[in-house]
NUSE-705856 format. One record per atom (N, C-alpha, C): x, y, z; residue number from 1. Coordinates in steps of 0.001 Angstrom, whole numbers. Layout:
<atoms>
X, Y, Z, NUM
...
</atoms>
This chain:
<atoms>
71148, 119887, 76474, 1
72137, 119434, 77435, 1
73459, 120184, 77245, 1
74031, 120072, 75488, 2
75205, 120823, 75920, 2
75117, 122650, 76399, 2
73671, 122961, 76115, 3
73575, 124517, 76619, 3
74072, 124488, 77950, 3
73175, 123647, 78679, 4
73777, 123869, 80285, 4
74761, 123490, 80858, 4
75717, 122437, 79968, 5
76945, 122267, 80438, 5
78318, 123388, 80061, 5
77403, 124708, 78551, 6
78062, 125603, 78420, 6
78107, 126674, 80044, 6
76710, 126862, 80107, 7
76148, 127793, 80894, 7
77131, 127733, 82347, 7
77223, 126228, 82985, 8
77831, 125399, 83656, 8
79537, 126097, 84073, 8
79597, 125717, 82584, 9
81362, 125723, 83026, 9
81492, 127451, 82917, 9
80793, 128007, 82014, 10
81000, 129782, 82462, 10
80690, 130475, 83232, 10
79790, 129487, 84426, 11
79709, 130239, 85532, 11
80602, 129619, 87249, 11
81118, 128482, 86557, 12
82425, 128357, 87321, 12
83706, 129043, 87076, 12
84079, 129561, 85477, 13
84506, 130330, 85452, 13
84542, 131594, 86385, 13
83528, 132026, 85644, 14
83370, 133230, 86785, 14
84070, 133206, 88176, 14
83325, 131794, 88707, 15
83693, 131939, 90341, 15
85187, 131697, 90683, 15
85815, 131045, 89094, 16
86993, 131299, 89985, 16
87878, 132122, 89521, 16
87599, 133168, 88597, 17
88025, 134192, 88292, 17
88151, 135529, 89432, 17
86959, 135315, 89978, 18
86377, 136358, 91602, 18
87285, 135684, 92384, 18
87601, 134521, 92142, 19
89237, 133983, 93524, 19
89966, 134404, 93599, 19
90447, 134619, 92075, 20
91728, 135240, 92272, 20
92737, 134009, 92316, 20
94265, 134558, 91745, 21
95261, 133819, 92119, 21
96160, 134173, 93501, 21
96247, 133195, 94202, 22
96958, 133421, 95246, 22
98304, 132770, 95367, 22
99181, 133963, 95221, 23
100739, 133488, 95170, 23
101377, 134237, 96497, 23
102077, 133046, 97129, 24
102531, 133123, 98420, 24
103762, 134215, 97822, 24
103075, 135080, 99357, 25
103936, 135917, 99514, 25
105877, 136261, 98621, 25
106348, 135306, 99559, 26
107708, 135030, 99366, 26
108044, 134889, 97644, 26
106644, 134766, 96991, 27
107009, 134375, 95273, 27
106534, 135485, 94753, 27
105618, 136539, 95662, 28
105114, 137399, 94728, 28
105841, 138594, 94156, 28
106078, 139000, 92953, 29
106019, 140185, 92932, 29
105375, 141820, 92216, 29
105554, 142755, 92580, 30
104698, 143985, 92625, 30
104887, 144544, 91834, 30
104078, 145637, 91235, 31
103850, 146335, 90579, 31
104667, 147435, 90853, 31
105398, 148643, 90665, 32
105410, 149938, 91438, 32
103811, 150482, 92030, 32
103082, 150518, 91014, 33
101533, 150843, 91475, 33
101184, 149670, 92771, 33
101402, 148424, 92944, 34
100632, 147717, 94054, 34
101848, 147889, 95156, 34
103420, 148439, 95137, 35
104032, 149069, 95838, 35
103733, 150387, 96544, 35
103548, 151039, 96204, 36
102806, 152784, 96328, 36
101310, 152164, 97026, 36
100708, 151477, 97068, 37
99687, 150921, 97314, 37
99667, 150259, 98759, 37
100763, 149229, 98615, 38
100816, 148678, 100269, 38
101653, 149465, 101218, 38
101975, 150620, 100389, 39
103486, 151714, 101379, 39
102235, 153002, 101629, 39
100926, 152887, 101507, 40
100200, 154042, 101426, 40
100466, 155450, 100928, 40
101161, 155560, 99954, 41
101543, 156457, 99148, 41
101425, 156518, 97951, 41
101332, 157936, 97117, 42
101042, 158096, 95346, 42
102456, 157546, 94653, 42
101961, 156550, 93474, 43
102289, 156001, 92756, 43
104149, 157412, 92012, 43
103570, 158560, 92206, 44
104770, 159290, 92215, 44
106024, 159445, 93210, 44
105192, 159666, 94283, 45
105751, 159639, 95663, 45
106661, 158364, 95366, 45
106157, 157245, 95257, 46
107134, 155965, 95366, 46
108306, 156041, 94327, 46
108131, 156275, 93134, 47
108950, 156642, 91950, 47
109955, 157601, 92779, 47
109631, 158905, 92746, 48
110631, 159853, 92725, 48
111237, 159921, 94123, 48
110636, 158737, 94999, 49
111267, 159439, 96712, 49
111655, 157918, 97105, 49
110640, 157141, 97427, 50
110838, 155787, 98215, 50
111813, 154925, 96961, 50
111578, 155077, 95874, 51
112184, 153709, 95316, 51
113870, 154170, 95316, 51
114288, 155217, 94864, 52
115336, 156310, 94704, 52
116076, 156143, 96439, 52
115549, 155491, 97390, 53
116381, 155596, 98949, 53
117382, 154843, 99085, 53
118554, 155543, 99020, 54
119294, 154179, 99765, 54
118813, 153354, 100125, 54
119603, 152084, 99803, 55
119090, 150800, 100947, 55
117395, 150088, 100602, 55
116569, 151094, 99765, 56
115400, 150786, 99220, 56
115483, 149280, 98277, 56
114622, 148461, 98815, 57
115537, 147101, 97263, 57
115016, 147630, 95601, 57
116217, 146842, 95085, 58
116705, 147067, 93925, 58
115157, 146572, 93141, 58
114831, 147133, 92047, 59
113863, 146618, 91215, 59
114643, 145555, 90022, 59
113575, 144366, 89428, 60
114468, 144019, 88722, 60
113269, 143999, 87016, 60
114099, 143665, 86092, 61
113536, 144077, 84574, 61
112549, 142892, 84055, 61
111292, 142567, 84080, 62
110515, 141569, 83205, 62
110442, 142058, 81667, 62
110810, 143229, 81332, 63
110844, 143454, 80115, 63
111125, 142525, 78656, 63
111258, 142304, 77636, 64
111707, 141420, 77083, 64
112902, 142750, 76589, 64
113291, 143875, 76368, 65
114537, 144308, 76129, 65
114850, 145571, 76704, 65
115687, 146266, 76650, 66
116493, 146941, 77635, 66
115739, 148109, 77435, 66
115296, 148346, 76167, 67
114926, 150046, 75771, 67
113722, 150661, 77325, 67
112868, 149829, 77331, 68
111512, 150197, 78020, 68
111586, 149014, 79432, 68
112031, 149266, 80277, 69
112114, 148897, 81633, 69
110794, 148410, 82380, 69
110630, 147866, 82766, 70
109012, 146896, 83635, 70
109668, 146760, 84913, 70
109738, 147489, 85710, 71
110285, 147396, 86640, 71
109029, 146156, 87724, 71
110027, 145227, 88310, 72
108825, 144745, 89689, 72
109647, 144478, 90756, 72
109088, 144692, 91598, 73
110043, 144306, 93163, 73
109456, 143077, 93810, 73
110317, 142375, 94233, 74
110070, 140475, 94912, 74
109068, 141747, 96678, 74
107944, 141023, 96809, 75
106908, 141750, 98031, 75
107664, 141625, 99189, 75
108205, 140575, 99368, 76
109041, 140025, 100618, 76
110504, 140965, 100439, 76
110782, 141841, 99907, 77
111608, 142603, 100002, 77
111233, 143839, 100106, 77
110182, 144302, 100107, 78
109287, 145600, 100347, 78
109095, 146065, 101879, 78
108884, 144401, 102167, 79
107906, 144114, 103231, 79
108527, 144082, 104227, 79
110203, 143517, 103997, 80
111151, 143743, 105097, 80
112131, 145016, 104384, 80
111914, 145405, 103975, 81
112034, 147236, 103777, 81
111696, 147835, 104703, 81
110151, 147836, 105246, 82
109163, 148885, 105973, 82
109486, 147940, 107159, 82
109656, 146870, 107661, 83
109903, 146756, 108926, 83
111397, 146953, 109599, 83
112224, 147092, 108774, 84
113665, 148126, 108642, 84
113416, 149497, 109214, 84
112190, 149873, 108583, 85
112186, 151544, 108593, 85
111272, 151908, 110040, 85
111054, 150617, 111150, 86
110258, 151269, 112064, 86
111179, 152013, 112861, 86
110715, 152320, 113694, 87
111312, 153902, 114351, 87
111197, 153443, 116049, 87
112352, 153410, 116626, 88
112715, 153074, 118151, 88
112536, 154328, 118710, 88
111749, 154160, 119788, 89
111712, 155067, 120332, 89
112367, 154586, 122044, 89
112881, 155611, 122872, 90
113679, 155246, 123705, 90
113037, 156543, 124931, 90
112503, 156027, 125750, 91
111901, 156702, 127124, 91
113082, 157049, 128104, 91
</atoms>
């Protein structure tokens, strides 16, 4: 009995490991890599061009000290970044 209540709970594990956590938008934030990712561009490209733009939002530090930087950006500031950057066109 307790085999299959091991067997049991490690394969609910599993399933909700394959879920995934889902954190609303407005709380999430990114990676530079899952930035470069939803901006369809290389993880360099974003570093040396997009993050570096004026007006681009500010990254902020999860690091625990100053030496080595963890940069992450809040998504909802990415996200109204790129809808900033659409392009009017005028007929």
């Amino acid at each position: 009995m307790e085999e299959k209540l091991l067997e049991a709970i490690s394969e609910l594990t599993k399933k909700i490991d394959a879920m995934g956590a889902q954190v609303p938008v407005d709380k999430a934030i990114w990676s530079p890599a899952t930035c470069a990712q939803y901006l369809g561009v290389s993880e360099r490209h974003f570093a040396e061009r997009l993050a570096l733009k004026p007006g681009f939002p500010d990254p902020f530090n999860i690091s625990a000290g100053d030496r080595n930087m963890i940069a992450r950006y809040r998504a909802k500031d990415i996200i109204s970044w790129v809808e900033r950057q659409r392009v009017r066109r005028y007929a």
